[in-house]
C-alpha positions as CSV (number, residue, x, y, z in Angstrom):
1,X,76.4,96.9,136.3
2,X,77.9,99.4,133.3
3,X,78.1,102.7,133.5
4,X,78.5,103.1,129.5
5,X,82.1,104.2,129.5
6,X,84.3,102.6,127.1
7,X,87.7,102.2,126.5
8,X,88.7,100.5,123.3
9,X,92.3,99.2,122.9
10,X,93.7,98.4,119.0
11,X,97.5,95.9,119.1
12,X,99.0,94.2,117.0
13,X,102.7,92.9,116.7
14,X,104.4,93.4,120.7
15,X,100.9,93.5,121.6
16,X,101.7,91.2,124.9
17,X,104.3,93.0,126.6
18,X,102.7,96.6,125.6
19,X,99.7,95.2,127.0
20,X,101.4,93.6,130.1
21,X,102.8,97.3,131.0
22,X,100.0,99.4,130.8
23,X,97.8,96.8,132.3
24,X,100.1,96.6,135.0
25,X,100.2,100.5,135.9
26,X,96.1,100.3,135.8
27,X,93.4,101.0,138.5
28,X,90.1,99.5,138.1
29,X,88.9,101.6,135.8
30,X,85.1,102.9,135.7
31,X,85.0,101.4,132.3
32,X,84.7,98.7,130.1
33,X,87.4,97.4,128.7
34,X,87.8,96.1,125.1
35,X,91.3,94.8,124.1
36,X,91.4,94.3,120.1
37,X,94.8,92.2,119.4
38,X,95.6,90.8,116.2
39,X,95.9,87.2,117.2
40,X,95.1,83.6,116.6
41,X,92.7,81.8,117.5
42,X,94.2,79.1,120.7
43,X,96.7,82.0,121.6
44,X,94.1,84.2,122.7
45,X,93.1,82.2,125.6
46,X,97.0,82.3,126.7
47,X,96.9,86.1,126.3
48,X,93.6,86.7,128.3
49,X,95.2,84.6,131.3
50,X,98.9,86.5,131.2
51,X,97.0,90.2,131.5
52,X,94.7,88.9,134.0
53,X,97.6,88.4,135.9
54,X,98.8,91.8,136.0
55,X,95.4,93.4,135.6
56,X,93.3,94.3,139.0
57,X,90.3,93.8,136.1
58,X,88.8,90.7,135.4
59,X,90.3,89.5,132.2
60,X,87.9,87.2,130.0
61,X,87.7,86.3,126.2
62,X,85.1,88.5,124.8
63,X,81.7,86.0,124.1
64,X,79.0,86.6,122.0
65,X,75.5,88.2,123.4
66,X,77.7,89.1,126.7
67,X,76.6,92.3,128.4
68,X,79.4,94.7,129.0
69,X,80.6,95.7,132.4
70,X,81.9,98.3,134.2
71,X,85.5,97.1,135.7
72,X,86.1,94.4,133.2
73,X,88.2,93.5,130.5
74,X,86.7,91.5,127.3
75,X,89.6,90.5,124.6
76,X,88.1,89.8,121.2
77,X,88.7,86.3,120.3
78,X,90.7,85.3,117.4
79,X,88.8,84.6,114.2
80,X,86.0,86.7,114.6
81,X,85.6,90.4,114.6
82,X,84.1,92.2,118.0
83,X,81.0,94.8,117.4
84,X,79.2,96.2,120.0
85,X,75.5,96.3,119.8
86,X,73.5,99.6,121.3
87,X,77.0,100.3,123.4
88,X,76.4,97.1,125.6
89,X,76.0,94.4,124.1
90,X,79.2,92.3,122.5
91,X,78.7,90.4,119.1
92,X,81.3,88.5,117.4
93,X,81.0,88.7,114.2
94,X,82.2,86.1,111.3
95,X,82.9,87.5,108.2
96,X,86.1,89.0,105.8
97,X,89.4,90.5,107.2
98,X,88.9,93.9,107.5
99,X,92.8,95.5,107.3
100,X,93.7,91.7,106.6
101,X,93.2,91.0,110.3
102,X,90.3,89.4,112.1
103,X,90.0,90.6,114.8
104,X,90.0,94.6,113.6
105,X,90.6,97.3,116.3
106,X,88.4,99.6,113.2
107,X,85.0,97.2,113.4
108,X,85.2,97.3,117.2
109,X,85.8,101.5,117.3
110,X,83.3,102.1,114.4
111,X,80.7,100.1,115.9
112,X,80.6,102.9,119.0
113,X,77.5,105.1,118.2
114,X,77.5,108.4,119.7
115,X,76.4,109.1,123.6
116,X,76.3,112.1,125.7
117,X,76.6,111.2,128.8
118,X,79.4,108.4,128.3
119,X,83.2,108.7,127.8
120,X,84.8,106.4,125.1
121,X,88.4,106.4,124.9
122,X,90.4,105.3,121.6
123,X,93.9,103.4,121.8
124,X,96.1,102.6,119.1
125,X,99.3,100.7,120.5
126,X,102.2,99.0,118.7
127,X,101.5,96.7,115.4
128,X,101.9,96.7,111.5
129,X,99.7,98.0,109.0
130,X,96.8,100.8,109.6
131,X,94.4,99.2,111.5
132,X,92.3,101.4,114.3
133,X,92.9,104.5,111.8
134,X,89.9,104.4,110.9
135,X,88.2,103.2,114.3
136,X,90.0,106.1,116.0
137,X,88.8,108.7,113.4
138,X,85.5,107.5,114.3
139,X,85.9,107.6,117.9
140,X,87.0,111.5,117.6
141,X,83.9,112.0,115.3
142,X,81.5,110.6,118.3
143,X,82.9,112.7,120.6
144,X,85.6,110.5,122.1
145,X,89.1,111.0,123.0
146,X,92.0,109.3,120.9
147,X,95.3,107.7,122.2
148,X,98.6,106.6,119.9
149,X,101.3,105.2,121.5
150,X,105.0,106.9,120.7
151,X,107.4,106.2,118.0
152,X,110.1,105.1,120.6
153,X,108.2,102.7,122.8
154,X,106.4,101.5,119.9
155,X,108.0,97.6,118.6
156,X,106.1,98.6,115.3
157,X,105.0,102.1,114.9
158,X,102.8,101.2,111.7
159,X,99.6,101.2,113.1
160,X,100.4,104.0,115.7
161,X,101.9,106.4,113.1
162,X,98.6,105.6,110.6
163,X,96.5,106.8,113.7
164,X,98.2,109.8,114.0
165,X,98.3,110.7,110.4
166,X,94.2,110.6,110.5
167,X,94.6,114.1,112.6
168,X,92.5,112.5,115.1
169,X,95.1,111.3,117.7
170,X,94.5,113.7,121.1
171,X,97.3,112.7,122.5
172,X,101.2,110.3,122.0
173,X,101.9,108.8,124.9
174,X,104.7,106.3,125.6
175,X,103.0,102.9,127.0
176,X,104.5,103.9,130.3
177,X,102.7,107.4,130.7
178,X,98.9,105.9,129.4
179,X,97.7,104.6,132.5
180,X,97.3,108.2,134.3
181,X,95.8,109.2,131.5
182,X,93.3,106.7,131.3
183,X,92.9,106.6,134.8
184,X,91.4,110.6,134.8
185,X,89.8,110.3,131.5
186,X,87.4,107.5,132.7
187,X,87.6,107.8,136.7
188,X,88.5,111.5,136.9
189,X,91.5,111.1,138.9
């Protein structure tokens, strides 16, 4: 089942170990989970299998036409670019580097289309470049609530600071402190 939450979740460069931590520190969340890394394809597989061992989510490669659910975590696959049709559905998308990455946290975020009764959360962790700026401006626009991780935590604070300089970041967290956060945005804890 889905419940229509989302929590969307742009990496790049020390994407793994920022991904390991706050994975680590999370409850099964009464969301769905998208995890937008910067990576190539073969590697992906790898990462997908070293979160699910600290996740107490199911951690799968995203795949194309899958229906989202509550409780799970979907990694876009390296390559391709990850859209969500209607909310629910997942569809990997071929195409152009968007940010000159593929996959792009911004064509996952901007793909959300706005919904009352649903939360959507925004992340922007650690990487290079400006990538999920956009997506995160978006997610504010929709109604959503926006996450950037902290200058001191951050291995590369590119993407992060570019977030933040939107005016659309709700809150800077160290990747420590996220997971309480997430946990009563989405659950209400």
């Amino acid at each position: 089942m889905f419940n229509g939450n989302i929590v969307v979740i742009g990496v790049s460069t020390g994407g793994p170990i920022t991904l390991k931590t706050l994975f680590s520190s999370l409850p099964r969340l009464e969301a769905a989970v998208i995890v937008v890394l910067h990576i190539q394809p073969g590697m992906d597989e790898r990462v997908a299998l070293s979160l699910a061992k600290v996740s107490v989510m199911p951690v799968n490669l995203a795949k194309d036409g899958e229906y989202l659910r509550t409780g799970h975590v979907y990694l876009a696959p390296g390559g391709c670019h990850l859209a969500l049709e209607g909310n629910r559905r997942i569809m990997l998308v071929s195409g152009p580097r968007v940010n000159y990455v593929q996959p792009s946290a911004d064509v996952t975020m901007k793909s959300l289309q706005r919904s009352r009764s649903n939360v959507f959360v925004g992340i922007v962790l650690t990487g290079m470049g400006n990538d999920g700026a956009e997506g995160i401006r978006h997610i504010k626009s929709i109604g959503g609530i926006t996450i950037a991780q902290d200058r001191e935590t951050s291995s590369v604070y590119g993407m992060p600071r570019s977030a933040i300089a939107t005016g659309a970041v709700d809150y800077v967290l160290p990747d420590v402190k996220m997971g309480k956060l997430i946990e009563r945005l989405v659950n209400g804890e």
